[in-house]
C-alpha positions in Angstrom: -32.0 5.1 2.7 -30.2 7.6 0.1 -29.8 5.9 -3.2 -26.4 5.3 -4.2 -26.1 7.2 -7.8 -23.2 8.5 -10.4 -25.0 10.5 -12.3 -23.4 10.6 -15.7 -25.0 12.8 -18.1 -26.6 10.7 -20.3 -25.0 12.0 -23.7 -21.8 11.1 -22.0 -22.9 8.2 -21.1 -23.8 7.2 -24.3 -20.7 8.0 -25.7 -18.8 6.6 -23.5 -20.4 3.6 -24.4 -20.5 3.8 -28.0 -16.4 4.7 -27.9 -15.8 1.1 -26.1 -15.1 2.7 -22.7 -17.8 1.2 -21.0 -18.5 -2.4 -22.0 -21.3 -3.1 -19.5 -19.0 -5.8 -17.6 -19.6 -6.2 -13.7 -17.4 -7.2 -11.0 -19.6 -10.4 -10.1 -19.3 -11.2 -14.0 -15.3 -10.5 -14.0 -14.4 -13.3 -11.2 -16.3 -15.5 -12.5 -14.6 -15.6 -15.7 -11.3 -15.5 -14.5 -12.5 -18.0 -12.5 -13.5 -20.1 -15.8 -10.4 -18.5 -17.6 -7.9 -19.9 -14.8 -9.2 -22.2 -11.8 -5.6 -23.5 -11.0 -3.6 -20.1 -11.4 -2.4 -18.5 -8.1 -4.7 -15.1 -7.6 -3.0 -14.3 -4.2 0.0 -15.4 -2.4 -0.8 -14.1 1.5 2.5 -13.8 3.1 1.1 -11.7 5.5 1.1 -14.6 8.1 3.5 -16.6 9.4 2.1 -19.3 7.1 1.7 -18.5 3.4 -1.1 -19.2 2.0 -2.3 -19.5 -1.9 -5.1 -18.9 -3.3 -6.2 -19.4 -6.8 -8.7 -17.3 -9.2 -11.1 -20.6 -8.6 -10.7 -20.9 -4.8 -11.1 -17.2 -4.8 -14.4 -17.5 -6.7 -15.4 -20.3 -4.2 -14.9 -18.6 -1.2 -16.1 -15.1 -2.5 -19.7 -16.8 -3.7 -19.9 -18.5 -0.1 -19.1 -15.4 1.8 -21.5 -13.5 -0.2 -24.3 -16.0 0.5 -23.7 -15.9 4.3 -23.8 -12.0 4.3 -27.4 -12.8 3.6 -28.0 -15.6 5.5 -26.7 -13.0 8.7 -30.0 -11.0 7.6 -28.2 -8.2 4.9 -29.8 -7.7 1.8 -28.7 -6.9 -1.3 -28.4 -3.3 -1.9 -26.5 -2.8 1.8 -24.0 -1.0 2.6 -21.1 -2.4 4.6 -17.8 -0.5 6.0 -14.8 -3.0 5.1 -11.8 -2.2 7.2 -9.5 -5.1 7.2 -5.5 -5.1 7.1 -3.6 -6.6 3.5 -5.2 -9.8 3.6 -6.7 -12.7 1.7 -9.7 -12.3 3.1 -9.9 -8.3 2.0 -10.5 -9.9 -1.2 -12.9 -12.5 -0.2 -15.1 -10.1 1.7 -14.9 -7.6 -1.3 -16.0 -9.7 -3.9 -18.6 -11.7 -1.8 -20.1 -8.6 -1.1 -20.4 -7.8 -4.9 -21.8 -10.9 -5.5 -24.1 -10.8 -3.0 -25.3 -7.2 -4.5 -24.3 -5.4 -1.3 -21.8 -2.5 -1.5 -18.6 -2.5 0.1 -17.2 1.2 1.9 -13.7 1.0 1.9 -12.1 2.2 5.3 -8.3 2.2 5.9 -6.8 0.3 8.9 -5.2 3.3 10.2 -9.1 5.1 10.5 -10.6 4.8 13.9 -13.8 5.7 15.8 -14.6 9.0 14.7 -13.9 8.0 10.8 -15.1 4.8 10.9 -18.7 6.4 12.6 -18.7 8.8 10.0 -18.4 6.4 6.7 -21.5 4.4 8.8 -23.2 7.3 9.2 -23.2 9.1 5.7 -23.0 5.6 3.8 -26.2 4.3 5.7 -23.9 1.2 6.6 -25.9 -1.9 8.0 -22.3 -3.8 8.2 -18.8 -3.2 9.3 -16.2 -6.1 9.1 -12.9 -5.7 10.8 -10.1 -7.5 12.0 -9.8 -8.5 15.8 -6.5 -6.6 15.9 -3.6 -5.2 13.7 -0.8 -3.4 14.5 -1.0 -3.3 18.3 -4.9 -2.0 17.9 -7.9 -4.2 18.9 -11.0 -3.0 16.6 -13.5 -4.8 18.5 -13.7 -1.9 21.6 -14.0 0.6 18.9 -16.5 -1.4 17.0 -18.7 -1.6 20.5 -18.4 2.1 20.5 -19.5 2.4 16.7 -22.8 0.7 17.3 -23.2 2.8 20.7 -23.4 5.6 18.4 -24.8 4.4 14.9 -28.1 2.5 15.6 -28.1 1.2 12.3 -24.9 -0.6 12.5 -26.8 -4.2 11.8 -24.0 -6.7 11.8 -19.9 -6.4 12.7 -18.3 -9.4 11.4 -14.2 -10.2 12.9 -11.5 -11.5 11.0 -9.9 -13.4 14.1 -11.1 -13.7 17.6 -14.6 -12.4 17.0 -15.8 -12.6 20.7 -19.7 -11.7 20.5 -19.4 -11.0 17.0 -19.8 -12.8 13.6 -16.3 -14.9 12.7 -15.5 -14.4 9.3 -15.3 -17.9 8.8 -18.5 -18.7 9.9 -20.0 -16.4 7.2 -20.9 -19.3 4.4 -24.0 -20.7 2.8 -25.0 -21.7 -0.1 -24.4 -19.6 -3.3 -27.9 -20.3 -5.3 -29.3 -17.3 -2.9 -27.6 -15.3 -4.7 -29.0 -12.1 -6.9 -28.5 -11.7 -10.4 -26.0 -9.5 -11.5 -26.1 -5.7 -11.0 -26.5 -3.1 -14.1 -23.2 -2.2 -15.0 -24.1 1.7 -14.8 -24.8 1.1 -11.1 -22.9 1.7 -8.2 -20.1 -0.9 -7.3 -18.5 0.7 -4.0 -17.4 4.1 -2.0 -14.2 4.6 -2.0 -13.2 7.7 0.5 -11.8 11.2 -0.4 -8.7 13.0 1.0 -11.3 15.5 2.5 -10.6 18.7 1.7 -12.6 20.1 4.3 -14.0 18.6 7.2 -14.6 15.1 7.0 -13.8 12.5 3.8 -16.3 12.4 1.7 -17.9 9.4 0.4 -17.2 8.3 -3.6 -19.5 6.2 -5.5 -18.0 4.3 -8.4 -19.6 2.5 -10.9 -18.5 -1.1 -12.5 -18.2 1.0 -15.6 -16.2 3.8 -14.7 -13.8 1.5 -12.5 -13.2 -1.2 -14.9 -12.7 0.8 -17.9 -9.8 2.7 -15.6 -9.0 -0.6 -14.4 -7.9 -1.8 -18.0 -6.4 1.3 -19.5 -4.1 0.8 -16.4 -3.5 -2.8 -16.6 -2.2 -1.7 -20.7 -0.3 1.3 -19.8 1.8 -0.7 -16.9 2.3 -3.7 -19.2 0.9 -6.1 -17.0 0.0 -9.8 -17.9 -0.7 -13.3 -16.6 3.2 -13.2 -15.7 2.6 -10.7 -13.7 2.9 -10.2 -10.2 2.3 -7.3 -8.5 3.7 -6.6 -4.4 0.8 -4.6 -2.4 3.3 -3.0 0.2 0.3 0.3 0.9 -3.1 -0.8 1.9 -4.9 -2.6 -0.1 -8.5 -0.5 0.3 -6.3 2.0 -0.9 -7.4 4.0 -4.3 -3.8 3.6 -5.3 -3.1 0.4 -4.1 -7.0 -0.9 -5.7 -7.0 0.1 -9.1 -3.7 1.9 -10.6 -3.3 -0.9 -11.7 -3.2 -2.5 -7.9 -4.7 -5.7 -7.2 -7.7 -4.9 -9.6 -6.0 -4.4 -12.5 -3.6 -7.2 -12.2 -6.6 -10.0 -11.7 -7.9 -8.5 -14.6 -4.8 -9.4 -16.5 -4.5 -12.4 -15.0 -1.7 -12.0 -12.9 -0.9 -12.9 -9.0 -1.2 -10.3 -6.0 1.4 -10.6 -3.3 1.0 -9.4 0.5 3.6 -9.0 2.5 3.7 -8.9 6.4 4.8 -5.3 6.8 6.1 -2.1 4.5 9.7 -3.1 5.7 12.5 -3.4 3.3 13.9 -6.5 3.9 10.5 -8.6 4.3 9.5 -6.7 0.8 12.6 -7.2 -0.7 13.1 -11.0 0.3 9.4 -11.6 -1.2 10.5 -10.2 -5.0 13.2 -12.6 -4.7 11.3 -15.7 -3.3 7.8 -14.9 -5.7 9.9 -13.1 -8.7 7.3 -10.2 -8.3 7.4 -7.6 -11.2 5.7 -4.5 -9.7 5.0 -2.6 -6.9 4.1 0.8 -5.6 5.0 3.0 -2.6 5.1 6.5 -1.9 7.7 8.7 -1.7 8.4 8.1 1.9 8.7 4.9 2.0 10.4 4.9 -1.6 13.5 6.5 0.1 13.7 4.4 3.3 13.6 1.7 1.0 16.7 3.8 -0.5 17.8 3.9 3.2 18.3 0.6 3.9 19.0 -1.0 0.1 22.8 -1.4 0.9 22.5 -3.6 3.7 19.8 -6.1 1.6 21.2 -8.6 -0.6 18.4 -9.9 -2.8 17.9 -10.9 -6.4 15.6 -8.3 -7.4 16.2 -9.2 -11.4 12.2 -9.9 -11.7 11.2 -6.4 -10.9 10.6 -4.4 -14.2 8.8 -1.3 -12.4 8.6 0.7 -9.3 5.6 2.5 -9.0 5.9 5.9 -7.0 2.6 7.9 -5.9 0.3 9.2 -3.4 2.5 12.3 -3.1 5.1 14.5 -4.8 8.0 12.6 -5.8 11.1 14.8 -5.8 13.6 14.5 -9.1 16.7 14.0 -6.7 14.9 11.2 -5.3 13.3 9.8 -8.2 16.9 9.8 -10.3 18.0 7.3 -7.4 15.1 4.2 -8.5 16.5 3.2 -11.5 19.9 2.5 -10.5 19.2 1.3 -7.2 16.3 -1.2 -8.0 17.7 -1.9 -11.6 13.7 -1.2 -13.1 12.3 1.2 -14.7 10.3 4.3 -12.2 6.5 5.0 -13.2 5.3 8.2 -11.6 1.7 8.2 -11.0 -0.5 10.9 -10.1 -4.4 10.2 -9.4 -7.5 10.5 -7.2 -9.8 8.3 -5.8 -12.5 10.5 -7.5 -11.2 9.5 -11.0 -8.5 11.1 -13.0 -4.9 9.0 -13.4 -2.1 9.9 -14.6 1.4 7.9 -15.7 4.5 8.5 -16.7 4.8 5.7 -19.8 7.6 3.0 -19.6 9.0 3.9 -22.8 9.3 7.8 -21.8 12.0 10.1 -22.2 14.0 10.0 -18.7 13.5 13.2 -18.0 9.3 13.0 -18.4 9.8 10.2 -15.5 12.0 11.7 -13.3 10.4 15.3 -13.5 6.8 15.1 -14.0 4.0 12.9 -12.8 2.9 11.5 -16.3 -0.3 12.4 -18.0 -3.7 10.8 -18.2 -4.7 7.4 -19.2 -7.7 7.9 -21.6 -8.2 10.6 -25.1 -11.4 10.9 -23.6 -10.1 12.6 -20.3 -10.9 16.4 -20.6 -8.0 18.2 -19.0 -8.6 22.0 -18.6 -5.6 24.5 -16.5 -7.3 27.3 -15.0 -6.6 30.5 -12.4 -8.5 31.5 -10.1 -11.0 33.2 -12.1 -11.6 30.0 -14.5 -9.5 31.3 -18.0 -7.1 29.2 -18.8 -3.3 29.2 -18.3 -0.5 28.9 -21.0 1.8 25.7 -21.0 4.1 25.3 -18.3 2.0 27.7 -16.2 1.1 26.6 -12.6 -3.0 26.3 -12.4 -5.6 24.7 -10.8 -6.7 21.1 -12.4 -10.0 20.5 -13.6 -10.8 17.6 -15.1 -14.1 15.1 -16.5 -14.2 12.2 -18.4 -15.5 8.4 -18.4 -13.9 7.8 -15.0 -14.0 10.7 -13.3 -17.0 11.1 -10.9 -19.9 13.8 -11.0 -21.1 14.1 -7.3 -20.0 12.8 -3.9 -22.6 10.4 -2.6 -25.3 12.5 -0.2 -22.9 15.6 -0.2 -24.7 18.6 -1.8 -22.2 21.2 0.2 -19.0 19.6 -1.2 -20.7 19.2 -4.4 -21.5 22.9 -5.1 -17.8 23.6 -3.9 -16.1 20.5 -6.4 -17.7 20.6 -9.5 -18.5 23.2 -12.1 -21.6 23.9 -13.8 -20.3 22.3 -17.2 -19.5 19.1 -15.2 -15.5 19.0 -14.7 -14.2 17.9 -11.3 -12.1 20.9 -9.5 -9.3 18.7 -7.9 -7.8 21.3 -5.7 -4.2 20.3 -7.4 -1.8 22.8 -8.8 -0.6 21.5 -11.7 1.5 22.7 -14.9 1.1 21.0 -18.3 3.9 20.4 -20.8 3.0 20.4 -24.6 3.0 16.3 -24.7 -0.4 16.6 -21.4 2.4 15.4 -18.9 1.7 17.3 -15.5 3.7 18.3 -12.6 2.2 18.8 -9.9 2.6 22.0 -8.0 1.0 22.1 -4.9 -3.0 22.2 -3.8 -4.9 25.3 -4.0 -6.7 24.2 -0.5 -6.1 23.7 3.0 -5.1 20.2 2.5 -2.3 18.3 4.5 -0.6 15.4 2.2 1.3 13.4 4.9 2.9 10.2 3.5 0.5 9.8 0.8 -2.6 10.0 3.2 -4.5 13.1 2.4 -6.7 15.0 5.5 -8.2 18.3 5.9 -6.5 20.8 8.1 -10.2 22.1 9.2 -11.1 18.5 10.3 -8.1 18.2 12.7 -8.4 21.8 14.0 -12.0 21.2 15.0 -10.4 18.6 17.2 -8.1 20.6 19.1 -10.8 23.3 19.5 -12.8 20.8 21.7 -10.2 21.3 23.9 -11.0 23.0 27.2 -8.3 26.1 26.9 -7.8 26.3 23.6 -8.9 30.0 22.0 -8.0 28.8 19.1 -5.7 27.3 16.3 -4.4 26.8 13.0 -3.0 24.0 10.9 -0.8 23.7 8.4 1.5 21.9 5.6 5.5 22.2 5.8 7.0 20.9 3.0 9.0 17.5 4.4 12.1 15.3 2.8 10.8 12.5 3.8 7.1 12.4 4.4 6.2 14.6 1.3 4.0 16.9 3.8 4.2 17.3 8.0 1.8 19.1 9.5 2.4 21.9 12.0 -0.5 23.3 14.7 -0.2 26.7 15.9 -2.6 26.7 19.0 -3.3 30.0 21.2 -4.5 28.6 24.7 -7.0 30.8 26.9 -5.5 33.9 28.9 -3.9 31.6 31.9 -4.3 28.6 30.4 -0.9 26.6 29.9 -1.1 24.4 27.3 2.1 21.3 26.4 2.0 19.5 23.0 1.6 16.3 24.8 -1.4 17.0 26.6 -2.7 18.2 22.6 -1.4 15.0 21.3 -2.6 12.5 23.7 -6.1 14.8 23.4 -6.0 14.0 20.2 -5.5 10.0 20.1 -8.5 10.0 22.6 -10.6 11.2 20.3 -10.5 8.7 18.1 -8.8 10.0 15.0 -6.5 8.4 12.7 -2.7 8.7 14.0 -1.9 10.2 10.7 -3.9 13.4 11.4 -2.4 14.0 14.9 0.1 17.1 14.5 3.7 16.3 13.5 4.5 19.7 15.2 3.2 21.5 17.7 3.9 24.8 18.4 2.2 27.3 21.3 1.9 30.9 20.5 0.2 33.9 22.2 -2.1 34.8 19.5 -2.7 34.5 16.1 -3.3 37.1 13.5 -6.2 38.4 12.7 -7.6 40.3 9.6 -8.0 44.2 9.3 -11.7 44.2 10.4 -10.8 41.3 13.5 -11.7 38.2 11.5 -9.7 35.7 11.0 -9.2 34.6 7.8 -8.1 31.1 7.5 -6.5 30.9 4.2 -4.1 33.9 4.8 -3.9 33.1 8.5 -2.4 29.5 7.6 -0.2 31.3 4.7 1.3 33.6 6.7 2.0 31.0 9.5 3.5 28.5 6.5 5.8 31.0 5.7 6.8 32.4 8.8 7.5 28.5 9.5 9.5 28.4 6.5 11.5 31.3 6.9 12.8 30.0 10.1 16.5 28.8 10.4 16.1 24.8 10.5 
């Protein structure tokens, strides 16, 4: 089995150490002191069921130390690797910090990801454990979980929130916490979170207990959060966004309460700020304005929420003047990646930095660098591609060499992909990408990965993906497809291709549109990158 590494220079290291960045605290370490700090205070209100249900930091604790345990009663040792793909729950956060303490390292998968993904992040994370929910949203994960195993051998152990049939119920998995290791070395490597993918596949991303809980308290500070706090986690809660900025990470470590709801819907949202006074929360832009949508028909006492966090995706300034007024708190754009770098607009900003840019980045020690294509720098207020390194900001993708050579530069700085400007005060506004990435909703996926899918498709020649700027969704994604001479080919027959493979209902084609050929370069090749710029614009300069 791969190790799982970050590998930090060491002179960086040591600096970031010496600076105060990295205090050598562990996630195992963490809950227990909040544990010791605040048994009795409410960590999570689940309001995601019918019944509510609290639970405090010490129940928490508890049930994380017992969970953890019984992973290694089941017969996984510490050091595994286990796929976590469970809806916003209380037991998310059981199952998370059990398998810290239990010295096993979660993968976080999205509920929306199915088969393909989910056999993918087994696959290149060596994962000996998958636990899921029996169903959300109309999907039953146990079928696909049979068809995980079918295809990755080393799939040990698939434990089910619910209904676990011939599975392992998650509330079986319990024994006694003295098995437990010692803790883990701070410098190691806590979890894999996922990447947008820029091409192909997501790619896996190791972060250390270091790295993460260094960003995890700069956040906490910058968003003003407290043991008053209490934060509503609307997106999912394996989300980068949702985890750490500050998300439910950085508002245990404050001591504060995380909220679920039921569903992303206004009203059920709304109603909980007023019932559980919540403080904060985050959405992205499309779900910020049907929010907007439906406001006037809510009547809630939303007096409790000091700050609306909007992310994940470009928020426009006509949209983003509207969230003050209408929510009567103040807006904090964020801009970050689950590979490291975040950025915030400040509370006490000007209201023009909040409305028009997407803030600047949390630590001194974040080295920000502008570039064009050939690597010089740009002058303020120039567009550029974003580089970026610093003592959060990762180094390699886990048991990618391709994607590495392509990501990072020889002097160590993380190429995002992101178009960005800069202002004089480091706030960035954020441009575009420089790749051929689709950002639909917040949920980043390549535009190569999808079209690989559609290519498998008996009479298809061939076909290209790509981003139209949306009002709502941020991105939609539009797939130009050339079927085989005599071949007739309906978007339908694409789209329910598509859901049979597998793939997350996110990546499936917002619009599909058939075409007799597709243009090819002046030697007969086709060139990707011009071929999906000169079908963007083509698409753009179409009447609506």
């Amino acid at each position: 089995m791969r190790p799982l590494i970050q590998p930090y220079p060491d002179a960086r290291a040591a600096a970031y150490r010496t600076a105060g960045y990295w205090r050598g605290e562990t996630f195992p370490q963490l809950l227990r002191q909040w544990a010791s700090q605040r048994p009795a205070a409410p960590a999570i209100i689940d309001a995601s069921q019918q019944n509510t249900r609290v639970l405090t930091y010490g129940e928490l604790h508890h049930r994380a130390a017992h969970f953890g345990a019984g992973l290694i009663a089941q017969g996984l040792k510490p050091g595994a690797r286990v796929v976590v793909q469970l809806p916003n729950c209380a037991e998310f956060f059981v199952a998370v910090f059990g398998l810290f303490a239990a010295g096993m390292h979660p993968v976080f998968a999205l509920p929306a990801h199915r088969q393909t993904e989910i056999a993918h992040f087994v696959d290149r994370a060596e994962a000996e454990g998958l636990i899921i929910a029996d169903s959300h949203d109309g999907f039953d994960y146990r079928p696909m979980a049979r068809d995980v195993i079918a295809q990755c051998p080393r799939l040990q152990q698939v434990i089910v929130h619910g209904a676990a049939e011939e599975f392992s119920a998650f509330s079986a998995v319990s024994a006694d916490p003295a098995t437990l290791p010692r803790d883990p070395s701070p410098a190691s490597v806590a979890f894999l979170l996922i990447s947008g993918g820029s091409t192909g596949l997501p790619k896996l991303i190791p972060r250390t207990h270091d790295d993460y809980i260094y960003s995890l308290r700069e956040s906490a500070r910058i968003c003003g959060l407290d043991r008053t706090s209490r934060y509503l986690a609307v997106l999912p809660v394996a989300h980068n966004f949702t985890l750490s900025s500050p998300g439910s990470l950085g508002v245990f470590l404050a001591g504060g309460c995380v909220v679920l709801p039921p569903s992303s819907d206004a009203k059920a949202c709304l109603s909980l700020v007023e019932r559980y006074r919540v403080s904060i929360t985050a959405l992205v832009p499309p779900l910020a304005q049907l929010w907007l949508n439906g406001l006037p028909d809510i009547r809630f006492d939303l007096s409790s929420l000091r700050v609306m966090q909007i992310g994940g995706a470009k928020l426009q300034p006509e949209i983003a003047r509207q969230i003050e007024p209408a929510f009567g708190c103040r807006l904090q754009q964020v801009f970050g990646m689950a590979e490291g770098l975040v950025n915030y607009t400040r509370l006490d900003d000007p209201q023009q930095v909040r409305i028009n840019t997407q803030g600047r980045p949390i630590s001194e020690a974040d080295d920000i660098r502008v570039v064009d294509e050939a690597g010089n720098p740009v002058a303020l207020g120039q567009p550029g591609q974003l580089q970026v390194r610093g003592p959060y900001t990762i180094c390699a993708y886990h048991n990618d060499p391709s994607a590495n050579a392509r990501s990072f530069t020889e002097d160590g700085f993380y190429c995002t992909g992101d178009i960005v400007s800069r202002d004089e005060q480091g706030n960035l506004t954020v441009r575009g990408r420089s790749g051929d990435h689709i950002n639909r909703a917040g949920e980043k996926f390549s535009a190569e990965e999808v079209e690989d899918h559609i290519l498998a498709l008996p009479g298809v020649m061939d076909v290209a993906i790509v981003a139209i700027p949306d009002t709502t969704l941020g991105e939609r994604s539009c797939a130009f497809v050339q079927p085989r001479d005599g071949v007739t080919l309906r978007p339908a027959h694409i789209r329910r291709f598509l859901r049979e493979r597998q793939i997350a209902g996110f990546k499936i084609p917002d619009e599909i549109e058939i075409v007799t050929t597709l243009q090819k370069t002046a030697v007969g090749k086709l060139s990707r990158k011009d071929l999906r710029q000169q079908l963007r614009e083509a698409r753009l300069s179409e009447p609506a």
